[in-house]
N, CA, C and O atoms as a Maestro MAE file, in Angstrom:
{
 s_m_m2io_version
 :::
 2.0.0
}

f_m_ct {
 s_m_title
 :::
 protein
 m_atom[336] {
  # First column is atom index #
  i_m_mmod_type
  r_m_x_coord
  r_m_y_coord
  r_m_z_coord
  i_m_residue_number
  s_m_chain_name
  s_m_pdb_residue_name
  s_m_pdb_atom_name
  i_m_atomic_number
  :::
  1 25 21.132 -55.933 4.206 1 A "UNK " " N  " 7
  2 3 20.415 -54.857 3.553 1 A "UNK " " CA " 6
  3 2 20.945 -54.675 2.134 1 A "UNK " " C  " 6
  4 15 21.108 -53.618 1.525 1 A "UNK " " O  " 8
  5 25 21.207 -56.071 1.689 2 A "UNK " " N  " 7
  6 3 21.605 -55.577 -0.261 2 A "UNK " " CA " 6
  7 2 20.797 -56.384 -0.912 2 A "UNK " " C  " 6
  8 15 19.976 -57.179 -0.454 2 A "UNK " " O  " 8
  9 25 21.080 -56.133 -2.045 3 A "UNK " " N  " 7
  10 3 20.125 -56.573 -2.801 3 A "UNK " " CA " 6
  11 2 19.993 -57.881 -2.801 3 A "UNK " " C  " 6
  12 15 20.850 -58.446 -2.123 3 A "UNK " " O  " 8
  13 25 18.972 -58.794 -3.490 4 A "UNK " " N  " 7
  14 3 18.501 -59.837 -3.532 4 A "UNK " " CA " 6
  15 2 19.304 -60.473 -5.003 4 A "UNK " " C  " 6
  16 15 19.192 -59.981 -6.126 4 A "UNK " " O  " 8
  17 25 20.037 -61.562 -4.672 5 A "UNK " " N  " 7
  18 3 20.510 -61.881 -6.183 5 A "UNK " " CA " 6
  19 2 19.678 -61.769 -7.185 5 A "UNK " " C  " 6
  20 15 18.486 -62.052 -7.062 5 A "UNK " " O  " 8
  21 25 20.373 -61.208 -8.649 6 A "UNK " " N  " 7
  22 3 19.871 -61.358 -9.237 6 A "UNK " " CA " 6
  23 2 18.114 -60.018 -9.959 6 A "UNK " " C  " 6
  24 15 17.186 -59.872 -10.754 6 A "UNK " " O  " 8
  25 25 18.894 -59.468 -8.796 7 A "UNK " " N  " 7
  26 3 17.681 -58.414 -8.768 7 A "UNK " " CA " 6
  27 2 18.407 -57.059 -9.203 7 A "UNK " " C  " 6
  28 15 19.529 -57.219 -8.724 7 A "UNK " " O  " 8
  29 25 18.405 -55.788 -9.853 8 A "UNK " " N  " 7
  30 3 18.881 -54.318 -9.879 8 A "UNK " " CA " 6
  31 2 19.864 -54.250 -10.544 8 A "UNK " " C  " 6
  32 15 20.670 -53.325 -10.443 8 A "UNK " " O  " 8
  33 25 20.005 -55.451 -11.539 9 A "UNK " " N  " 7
  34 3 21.059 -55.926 -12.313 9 A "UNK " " CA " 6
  35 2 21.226 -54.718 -13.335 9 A "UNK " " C  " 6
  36 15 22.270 -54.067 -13.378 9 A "UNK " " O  " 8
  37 25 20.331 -54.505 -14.006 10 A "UNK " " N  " 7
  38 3 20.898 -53.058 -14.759 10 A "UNK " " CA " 6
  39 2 21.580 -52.053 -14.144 10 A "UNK " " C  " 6
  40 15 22.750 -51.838 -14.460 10 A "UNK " " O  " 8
  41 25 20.906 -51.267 -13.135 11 A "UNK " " N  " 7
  42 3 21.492 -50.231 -12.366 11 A "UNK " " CA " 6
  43 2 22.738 -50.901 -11.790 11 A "UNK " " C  " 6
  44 15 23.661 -50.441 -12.463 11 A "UNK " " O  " 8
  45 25 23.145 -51.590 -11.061 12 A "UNK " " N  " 7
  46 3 24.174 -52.313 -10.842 12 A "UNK " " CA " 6
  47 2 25.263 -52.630 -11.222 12 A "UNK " " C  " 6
  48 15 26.177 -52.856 -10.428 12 A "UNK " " O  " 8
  49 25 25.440 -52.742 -12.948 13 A "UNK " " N  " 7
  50 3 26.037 -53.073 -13.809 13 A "UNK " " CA " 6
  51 2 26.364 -51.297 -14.301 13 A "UNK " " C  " 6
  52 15 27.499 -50.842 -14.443 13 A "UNK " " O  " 8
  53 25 25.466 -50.747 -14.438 14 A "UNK " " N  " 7
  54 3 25.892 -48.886 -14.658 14 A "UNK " " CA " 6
  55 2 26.560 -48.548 -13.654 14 A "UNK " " C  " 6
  56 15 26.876 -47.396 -13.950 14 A "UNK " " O  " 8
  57 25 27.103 -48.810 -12.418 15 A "UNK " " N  " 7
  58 3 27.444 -48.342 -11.443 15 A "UNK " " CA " 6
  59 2 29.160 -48.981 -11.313 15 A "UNK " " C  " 6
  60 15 30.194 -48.390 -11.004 15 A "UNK " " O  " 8
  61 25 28.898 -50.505 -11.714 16 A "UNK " " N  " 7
  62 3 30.207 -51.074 -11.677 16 A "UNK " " CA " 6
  63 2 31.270 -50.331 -13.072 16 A "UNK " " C  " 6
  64 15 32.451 -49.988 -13.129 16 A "UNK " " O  " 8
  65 25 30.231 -50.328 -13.963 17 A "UNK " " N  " 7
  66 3 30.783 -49.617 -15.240 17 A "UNK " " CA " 6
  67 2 31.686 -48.313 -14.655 17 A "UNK " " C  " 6
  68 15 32.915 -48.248 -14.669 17 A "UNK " " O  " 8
  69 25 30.743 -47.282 -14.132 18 A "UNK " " N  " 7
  70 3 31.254 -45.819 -13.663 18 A "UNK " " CA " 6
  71 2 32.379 -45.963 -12.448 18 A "UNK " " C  " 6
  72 15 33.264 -45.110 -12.372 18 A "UNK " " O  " 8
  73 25 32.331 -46.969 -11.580 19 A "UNK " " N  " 7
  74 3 33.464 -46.916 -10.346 19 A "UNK " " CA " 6
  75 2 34.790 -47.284 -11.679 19 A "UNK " " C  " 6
  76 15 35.676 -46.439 -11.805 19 A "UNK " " O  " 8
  77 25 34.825 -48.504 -12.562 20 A "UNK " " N  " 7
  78 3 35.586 -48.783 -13.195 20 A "UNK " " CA " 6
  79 2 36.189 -47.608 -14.262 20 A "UNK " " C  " 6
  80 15 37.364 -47.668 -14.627 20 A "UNK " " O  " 8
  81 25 35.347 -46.616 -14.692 21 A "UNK " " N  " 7
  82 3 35.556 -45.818 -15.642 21 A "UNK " " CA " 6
  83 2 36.805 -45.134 -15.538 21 A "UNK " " C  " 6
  84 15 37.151 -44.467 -14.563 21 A "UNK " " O  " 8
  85 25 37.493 -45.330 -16.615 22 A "UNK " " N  " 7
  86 3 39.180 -44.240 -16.437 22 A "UNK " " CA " 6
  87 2 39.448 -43.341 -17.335 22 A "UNK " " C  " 6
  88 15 40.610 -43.070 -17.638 22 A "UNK " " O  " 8
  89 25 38.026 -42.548 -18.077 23 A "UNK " " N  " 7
  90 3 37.776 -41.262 -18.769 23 A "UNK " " CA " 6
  91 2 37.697 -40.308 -17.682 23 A "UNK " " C  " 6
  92 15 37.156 -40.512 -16.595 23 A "UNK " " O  " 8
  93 25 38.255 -39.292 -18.046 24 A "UNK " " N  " 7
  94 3 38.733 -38.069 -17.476 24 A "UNK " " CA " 6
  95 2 37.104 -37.234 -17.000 24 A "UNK " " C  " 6
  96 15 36.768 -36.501 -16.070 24 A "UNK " " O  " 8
  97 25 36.538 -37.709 -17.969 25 A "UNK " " N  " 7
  98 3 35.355 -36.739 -18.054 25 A "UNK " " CA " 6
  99 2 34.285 -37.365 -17.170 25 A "UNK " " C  " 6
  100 15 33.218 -36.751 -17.208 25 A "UNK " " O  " 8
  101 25 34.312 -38.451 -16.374 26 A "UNK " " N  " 7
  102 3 33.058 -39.136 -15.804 26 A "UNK " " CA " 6
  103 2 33.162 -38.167 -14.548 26 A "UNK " " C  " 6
  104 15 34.088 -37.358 -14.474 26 A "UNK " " O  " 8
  105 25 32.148 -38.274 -13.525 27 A "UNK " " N  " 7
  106 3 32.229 -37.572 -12.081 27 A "UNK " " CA " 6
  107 2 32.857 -38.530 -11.630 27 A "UNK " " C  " 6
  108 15 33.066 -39.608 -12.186 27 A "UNK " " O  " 8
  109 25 33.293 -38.071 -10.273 28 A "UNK " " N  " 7
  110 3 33.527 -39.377 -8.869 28 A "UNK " " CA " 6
  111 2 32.965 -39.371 -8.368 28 A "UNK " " C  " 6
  112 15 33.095 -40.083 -7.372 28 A "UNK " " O  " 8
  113 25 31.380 -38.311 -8.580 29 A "UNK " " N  " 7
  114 3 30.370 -38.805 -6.868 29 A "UNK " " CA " 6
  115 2 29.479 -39.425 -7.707 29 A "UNK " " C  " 6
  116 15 29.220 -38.734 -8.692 29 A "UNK " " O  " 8
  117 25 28.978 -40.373 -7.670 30 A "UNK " " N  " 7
  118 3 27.709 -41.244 -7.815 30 A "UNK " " CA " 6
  119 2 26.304 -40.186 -6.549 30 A "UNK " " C  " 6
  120 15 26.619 -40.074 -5.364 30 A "UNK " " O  " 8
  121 25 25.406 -39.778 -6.870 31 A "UNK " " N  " 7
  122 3 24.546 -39.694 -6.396 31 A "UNK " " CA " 6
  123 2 23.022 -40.425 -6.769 31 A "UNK " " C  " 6
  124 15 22.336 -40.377 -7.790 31 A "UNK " " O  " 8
  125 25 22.874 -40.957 -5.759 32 A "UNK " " N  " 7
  126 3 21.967 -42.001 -6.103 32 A "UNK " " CA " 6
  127 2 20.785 -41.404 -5.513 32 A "UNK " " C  " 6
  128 15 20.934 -41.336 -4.292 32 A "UNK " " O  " 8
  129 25 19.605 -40.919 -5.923 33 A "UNK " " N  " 7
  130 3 17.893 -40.484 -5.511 33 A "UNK " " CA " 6
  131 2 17.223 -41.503 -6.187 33 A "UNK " " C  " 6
  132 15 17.512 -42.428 -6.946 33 A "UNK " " O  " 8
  133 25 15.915 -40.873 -5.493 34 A "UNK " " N  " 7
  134 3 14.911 -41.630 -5.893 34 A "UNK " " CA " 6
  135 2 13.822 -41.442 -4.313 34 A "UNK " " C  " 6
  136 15 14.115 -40.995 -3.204 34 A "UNK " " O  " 8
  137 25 12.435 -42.044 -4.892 35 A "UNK " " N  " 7
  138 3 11.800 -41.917 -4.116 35 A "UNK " " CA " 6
  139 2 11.454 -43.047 -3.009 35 A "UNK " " C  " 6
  140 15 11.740 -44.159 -3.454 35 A "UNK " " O  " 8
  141 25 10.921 -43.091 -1.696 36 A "UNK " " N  " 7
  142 3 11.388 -43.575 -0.901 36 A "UNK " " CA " 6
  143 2 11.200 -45.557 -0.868 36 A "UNK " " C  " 6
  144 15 10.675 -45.811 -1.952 36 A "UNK " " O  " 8
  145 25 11.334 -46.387 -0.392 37 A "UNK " " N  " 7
  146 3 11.281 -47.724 -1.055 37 A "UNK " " CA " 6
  147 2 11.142 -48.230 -2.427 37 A "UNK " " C  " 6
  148 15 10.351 -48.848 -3.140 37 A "UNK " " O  " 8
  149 25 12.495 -47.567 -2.455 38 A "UNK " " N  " 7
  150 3 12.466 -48.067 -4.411 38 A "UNK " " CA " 6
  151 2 14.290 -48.511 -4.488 38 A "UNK " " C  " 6
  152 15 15.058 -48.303 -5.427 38 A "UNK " " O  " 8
  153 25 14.515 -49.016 -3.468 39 A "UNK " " N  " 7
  154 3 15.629 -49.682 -3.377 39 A "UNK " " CA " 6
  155 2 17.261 -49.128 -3.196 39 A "UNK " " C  " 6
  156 15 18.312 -49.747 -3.358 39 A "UNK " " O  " 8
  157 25 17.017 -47.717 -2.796 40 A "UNK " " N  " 7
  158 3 18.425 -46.992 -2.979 40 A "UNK " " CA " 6
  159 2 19.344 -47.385 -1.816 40 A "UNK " " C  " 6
  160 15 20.502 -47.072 -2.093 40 A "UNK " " O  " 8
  161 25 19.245 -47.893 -0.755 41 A "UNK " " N  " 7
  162 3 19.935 -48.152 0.360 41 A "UNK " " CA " 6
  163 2 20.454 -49.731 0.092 41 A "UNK " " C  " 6
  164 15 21.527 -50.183 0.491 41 A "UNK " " O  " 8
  165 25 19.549 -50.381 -0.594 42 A "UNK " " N  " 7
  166 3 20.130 -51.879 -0.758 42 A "UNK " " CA " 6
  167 2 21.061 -51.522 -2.024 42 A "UNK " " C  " 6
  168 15 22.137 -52.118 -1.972 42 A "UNK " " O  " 8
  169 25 20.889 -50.619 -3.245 43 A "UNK " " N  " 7
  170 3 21.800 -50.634 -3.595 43 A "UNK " " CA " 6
  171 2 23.267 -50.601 -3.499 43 A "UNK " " C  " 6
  172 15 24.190 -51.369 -3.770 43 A "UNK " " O  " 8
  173 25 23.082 -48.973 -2.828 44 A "UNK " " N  " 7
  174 3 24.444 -48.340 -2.208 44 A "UNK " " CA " 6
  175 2 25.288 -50.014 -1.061 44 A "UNK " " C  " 6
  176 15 26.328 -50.673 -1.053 44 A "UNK " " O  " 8
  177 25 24.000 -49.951 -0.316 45 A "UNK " " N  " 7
  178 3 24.738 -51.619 0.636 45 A "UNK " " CA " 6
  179 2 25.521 -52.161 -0.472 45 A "UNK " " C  " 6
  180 15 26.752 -52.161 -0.434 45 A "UNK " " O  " 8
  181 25 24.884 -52.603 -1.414 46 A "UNK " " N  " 7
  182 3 25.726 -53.821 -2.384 46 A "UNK " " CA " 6
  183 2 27.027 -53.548 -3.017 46 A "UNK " " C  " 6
  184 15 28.000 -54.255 -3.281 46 A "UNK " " O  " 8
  185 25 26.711 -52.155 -3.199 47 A "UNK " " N  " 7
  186 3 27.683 -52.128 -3.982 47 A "UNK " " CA " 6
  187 2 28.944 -51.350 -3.298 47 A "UNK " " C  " 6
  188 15 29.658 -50.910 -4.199 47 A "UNK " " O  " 8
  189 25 29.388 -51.076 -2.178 48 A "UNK " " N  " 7
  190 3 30.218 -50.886 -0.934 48 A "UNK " " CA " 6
  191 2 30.326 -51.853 -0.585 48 A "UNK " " C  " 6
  192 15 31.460 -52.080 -0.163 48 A "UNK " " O  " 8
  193 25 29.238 -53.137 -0.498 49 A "UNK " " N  " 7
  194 3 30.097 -54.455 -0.070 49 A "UNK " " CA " 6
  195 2 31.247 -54.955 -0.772 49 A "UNK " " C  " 6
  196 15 32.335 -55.283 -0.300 49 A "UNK " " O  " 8
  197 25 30.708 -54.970 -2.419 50 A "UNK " " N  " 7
  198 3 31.172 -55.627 -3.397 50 A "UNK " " CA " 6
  199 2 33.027 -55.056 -3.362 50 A "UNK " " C  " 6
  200 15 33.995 -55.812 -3.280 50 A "UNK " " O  " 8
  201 25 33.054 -53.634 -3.448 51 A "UNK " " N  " 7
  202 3 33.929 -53.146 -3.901 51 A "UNK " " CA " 6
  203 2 34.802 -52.912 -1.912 51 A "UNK " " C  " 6
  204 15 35.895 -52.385 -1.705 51 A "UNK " " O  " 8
  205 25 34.361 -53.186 -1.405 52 A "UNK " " N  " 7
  206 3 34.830 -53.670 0.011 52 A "UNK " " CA " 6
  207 2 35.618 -54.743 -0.030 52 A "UNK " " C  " 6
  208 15 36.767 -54.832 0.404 52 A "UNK " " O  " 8
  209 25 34.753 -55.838 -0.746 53 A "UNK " " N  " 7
  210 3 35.316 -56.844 -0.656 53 A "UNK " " CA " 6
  211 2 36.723 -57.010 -1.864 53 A "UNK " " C  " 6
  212 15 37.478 -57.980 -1.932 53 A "UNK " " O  " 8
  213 25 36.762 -55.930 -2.611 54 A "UNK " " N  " 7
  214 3 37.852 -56.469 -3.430 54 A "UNK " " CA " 6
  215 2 38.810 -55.112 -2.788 54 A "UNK " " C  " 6
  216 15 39.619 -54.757 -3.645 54 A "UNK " " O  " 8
  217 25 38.875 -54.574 -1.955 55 A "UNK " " N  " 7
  218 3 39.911 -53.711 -1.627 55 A "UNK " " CA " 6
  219 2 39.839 -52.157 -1.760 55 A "UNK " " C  " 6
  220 15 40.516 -51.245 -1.286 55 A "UNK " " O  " 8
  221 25 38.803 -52.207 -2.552 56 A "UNK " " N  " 7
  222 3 38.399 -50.649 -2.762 56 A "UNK " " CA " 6
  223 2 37.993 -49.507 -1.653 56 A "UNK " " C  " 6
  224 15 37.434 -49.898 -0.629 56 A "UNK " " O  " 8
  225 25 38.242 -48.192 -1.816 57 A "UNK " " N  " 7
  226 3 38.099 -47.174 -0.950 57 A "UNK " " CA " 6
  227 2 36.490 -46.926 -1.528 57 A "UNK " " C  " 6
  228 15 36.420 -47.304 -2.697 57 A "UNK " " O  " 8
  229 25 35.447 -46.498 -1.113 58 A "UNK " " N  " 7
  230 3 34.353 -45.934 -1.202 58 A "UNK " " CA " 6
  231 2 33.673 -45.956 -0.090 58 A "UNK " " C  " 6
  232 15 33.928 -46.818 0.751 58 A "UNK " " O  " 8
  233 25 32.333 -44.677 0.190 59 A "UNK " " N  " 7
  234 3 31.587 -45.042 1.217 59 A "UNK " " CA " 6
  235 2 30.147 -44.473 0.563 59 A "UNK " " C  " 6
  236 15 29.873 -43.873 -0.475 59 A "UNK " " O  " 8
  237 25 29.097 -45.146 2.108 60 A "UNK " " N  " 7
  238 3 27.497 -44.504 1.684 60 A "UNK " " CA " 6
  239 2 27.011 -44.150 2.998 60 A "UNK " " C  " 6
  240 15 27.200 -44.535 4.152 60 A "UNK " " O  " 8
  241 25 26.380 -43.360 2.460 61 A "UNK " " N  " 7
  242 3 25.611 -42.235 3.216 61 A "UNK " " CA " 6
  243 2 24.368 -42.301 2.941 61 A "UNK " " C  " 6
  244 15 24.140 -41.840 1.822 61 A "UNK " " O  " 8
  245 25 23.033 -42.853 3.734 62 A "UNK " " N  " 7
  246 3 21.725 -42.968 3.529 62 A "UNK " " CA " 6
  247 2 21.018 -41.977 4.313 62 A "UNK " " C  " 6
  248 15 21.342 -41.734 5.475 62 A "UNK " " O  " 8
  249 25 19.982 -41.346 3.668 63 A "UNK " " N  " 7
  250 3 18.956 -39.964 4.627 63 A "UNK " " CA " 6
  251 2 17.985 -41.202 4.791 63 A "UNK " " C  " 6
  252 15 17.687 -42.174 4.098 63 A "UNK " " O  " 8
  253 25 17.533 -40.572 6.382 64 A "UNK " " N  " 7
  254 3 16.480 -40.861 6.571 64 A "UNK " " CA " 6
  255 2 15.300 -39.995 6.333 64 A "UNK " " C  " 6
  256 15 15.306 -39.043 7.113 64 A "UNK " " O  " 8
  257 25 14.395 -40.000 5.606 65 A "UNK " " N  " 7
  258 3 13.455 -38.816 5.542 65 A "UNK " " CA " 6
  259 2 12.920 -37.981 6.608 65 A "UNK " " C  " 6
  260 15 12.743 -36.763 6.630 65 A "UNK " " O  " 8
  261 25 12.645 -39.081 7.691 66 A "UNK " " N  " 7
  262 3 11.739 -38.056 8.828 66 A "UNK " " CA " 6
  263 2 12.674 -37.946 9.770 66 A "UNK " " C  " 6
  264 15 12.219 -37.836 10.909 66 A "UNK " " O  " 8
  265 25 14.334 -37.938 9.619 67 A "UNK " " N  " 7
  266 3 15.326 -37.077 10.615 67 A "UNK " " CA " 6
  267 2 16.013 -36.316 9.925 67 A "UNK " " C  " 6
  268 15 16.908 -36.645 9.146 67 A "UNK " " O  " 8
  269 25 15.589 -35.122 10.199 68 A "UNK " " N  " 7
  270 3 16.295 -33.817 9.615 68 A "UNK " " CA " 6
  271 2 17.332 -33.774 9.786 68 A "UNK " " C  " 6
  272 15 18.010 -33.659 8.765 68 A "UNK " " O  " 8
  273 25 17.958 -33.826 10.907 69 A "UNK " " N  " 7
  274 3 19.226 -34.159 11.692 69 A "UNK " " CA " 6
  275 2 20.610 -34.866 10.543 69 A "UNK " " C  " 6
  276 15 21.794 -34.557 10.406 69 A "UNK " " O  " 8
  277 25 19.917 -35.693 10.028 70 A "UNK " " N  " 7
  278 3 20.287 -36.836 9.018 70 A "UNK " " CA " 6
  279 2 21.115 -35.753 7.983 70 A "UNK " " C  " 6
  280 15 22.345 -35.725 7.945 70 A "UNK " " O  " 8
  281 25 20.137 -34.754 7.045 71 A "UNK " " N  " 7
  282 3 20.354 -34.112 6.051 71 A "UNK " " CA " 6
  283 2 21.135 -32.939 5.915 71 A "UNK " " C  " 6
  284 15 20.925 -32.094 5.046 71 A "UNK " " O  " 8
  285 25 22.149 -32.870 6.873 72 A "UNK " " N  " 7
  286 3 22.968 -31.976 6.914 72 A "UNK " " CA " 6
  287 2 24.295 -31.881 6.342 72 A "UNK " " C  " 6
  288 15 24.955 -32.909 6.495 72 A "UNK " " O  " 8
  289 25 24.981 -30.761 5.612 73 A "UNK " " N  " 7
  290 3 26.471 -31.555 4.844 73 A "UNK " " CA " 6
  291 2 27.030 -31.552 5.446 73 A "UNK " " C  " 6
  292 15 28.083 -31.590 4.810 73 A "UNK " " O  " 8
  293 25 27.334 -31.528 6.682 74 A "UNK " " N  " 7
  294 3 28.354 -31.928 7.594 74 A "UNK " " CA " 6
  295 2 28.295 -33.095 8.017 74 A "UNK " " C  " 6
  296 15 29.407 -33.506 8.350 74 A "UNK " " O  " 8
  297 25 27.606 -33.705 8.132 75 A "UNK " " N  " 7
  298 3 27.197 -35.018 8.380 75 A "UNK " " CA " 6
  299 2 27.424 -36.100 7.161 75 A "UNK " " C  " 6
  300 15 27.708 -37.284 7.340 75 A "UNK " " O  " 8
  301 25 27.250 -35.491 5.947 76 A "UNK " " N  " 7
  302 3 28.089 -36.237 5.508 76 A "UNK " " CA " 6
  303 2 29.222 -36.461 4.693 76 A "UNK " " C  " 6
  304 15 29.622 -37.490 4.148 76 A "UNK " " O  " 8
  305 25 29.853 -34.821 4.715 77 A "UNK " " N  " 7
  306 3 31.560 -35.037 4.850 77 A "UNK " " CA " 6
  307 2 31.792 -36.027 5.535 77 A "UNK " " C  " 6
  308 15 32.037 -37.122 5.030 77 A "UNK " " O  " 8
  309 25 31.752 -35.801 6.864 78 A "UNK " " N  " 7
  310 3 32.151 -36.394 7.946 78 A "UNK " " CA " 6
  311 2 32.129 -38.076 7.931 78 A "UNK " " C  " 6
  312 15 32.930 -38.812 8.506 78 A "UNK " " O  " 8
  313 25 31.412 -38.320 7.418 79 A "UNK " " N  " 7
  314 3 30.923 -39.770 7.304 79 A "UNK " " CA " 6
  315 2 31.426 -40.191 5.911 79 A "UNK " " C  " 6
  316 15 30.951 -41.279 5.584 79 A "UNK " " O  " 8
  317 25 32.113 -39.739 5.147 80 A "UNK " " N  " 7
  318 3 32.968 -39.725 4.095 80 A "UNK " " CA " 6
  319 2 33.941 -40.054 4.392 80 A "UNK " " C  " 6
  320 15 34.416 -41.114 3.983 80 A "UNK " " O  " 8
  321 25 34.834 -38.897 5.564 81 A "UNK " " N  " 7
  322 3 35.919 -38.500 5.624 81 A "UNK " " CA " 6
  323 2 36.218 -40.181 6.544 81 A "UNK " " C  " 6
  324 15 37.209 -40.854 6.260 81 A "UNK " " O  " 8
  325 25 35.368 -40.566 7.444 82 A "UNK " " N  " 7
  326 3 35.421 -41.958 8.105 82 A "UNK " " CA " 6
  327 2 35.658 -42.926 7.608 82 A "UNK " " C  " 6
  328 15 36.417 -43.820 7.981 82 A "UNK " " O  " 8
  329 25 34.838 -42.827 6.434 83 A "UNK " " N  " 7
  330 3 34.621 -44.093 5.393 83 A "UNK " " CA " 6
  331 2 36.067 -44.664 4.877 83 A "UNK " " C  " 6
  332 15 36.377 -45.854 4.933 83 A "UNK " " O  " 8
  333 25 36.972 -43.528 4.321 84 A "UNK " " N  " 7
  334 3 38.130 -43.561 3.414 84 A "UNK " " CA " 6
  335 2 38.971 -43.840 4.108 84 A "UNK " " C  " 6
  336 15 40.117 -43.960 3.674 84 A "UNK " " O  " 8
  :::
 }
 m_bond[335] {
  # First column is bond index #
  i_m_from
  i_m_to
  i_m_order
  :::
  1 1 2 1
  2 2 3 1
  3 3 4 2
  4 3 5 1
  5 5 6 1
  6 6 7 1
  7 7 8 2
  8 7 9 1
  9 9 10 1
  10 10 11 1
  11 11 12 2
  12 11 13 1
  13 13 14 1
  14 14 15 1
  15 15 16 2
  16 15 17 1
  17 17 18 1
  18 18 19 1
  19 19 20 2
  20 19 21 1
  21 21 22 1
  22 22 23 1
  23 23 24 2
  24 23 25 1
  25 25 26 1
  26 26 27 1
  27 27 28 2
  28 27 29 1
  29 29 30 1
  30 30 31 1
  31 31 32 2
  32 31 33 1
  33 33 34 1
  34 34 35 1
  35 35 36 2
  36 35 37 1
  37 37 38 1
  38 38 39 1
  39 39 40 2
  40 39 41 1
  41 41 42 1
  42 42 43 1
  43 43 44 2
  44 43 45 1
  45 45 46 1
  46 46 47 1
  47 47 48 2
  48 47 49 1
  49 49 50 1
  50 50 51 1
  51 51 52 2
  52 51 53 1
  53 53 54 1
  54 54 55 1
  55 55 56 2
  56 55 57 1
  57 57 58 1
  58 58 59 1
  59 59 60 2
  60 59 61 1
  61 61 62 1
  62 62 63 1
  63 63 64 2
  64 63 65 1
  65 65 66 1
  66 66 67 1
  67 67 68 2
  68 67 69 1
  69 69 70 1
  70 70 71 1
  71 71 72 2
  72 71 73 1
  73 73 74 1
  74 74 75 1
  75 75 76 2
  76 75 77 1
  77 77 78 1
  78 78 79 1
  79 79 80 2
  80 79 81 1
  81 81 82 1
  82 82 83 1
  83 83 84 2
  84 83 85 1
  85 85 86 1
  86 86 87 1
  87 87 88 2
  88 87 89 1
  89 89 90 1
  90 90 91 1
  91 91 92 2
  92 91 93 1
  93 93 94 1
  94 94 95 1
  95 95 96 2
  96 95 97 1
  97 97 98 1
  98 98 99 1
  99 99 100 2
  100 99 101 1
  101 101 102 1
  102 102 103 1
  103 103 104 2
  104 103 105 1
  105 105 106 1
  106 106 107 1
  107 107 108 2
  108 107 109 1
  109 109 110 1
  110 110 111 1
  111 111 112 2
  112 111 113 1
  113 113 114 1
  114 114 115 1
  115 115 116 2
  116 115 117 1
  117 117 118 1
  118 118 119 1
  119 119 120 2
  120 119 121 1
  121 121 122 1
  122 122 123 1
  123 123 124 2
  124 123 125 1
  125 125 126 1
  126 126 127 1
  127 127 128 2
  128 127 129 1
  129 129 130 1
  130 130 131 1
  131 131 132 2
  132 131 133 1
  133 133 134 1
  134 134 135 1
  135 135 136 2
  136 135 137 1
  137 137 138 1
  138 138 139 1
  139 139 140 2
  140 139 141 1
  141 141 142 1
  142 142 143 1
  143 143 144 2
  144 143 145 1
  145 145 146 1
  146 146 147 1
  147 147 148 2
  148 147 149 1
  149 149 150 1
  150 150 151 1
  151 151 152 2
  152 151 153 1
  153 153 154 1
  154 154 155 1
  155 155 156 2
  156 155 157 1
  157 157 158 1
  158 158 159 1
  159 159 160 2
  160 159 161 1
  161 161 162 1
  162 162 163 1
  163 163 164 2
  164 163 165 1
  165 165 166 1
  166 166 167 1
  167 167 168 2
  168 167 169 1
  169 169 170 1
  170 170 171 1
  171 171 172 2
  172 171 173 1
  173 173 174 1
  174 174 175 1
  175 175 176 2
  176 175 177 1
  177 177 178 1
  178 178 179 1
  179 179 180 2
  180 179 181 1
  181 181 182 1
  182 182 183 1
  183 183 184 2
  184 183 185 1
  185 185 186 1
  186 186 187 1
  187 187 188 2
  188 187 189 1
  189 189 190 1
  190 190 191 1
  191 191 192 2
  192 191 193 1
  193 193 194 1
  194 194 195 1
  195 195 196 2
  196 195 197 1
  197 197 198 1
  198 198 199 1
  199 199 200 2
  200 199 201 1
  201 201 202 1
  202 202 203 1
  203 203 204 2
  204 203 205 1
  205 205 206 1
  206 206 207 1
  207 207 208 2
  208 207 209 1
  209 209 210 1
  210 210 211 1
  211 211 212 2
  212 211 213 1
  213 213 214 1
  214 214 215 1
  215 215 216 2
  216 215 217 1
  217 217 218 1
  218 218 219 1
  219 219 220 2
  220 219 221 1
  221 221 222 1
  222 222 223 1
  223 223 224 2
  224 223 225 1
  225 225 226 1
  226 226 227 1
  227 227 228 2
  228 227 229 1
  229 229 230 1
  230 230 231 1
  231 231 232 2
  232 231 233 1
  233 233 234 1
  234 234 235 1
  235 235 236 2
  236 235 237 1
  237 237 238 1
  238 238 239 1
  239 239 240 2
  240 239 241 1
  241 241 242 1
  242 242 243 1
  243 243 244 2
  244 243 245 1
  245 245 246 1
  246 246 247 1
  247 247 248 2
  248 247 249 1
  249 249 250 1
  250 250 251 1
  251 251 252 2
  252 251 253 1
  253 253 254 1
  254 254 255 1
  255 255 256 2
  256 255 257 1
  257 257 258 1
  258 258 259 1
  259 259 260 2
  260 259 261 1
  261 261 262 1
  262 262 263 1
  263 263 264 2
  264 263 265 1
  265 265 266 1
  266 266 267 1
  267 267 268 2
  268 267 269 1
  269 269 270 1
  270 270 271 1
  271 271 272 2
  272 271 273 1
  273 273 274 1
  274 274 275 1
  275 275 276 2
  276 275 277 1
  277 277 278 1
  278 278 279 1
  279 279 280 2
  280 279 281 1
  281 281 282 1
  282 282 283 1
  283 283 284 2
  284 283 285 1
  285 285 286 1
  286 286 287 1
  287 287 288 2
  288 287 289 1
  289 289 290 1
  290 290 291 1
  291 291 292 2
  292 291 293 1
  293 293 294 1
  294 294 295 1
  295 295 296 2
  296 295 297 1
  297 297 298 1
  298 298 299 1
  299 299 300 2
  300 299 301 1
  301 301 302 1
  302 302 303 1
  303 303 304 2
  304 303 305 1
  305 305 306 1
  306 306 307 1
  307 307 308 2
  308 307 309 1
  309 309 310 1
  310 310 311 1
  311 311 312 2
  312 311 313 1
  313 313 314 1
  314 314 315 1
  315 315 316 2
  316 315 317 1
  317 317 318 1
  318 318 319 1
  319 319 320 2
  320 319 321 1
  321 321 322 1
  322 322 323 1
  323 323 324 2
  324 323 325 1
  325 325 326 1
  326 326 327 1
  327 327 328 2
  328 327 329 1
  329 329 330 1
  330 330 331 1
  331 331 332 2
  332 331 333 1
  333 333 334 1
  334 334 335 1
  335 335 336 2
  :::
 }
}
């Protein structure tokens, strides 16, 4: 479920930029929206693989739209707190 080489290369490259960033002033949560099949889950996949694969702490958390259940903040503390 990641991206297709070669594909989301801009957004991709903004994202590696911001995990890398060591200005005081950037956030640490990446929140990633958008509307629904427009690629936000293959992103987040890729880029938790990527930074998986080199040793890094991060996690993702995907809503499903039609489970409410899904969209709760406890659910995803929790799935944070797992991740790390």
């Amino acid at each position: 479920k990641q991206c297709l080489q070669g594909t989301r290369t801009e957004v991709l490259s903004q994202i590696t930029d911001w995990v890398n960033s060591t200005e005081d002033d950037v956030p640490r949560v990446l929140w990633l929206s958008g509307n629904a099949g427009k690629g936000k889950s293959a992103i987040a996949h890729t880029v938790v693989k990527w930074f998986s694969d080199a040793g890094g702490l991060g996690s993702c958390y995907c809503f499903d739209q039609d489970r409410g259940a899904d969209r709760h903040h406890e659910k995803i503390f929790s799935t944070i707190s797992c991740s790390v």
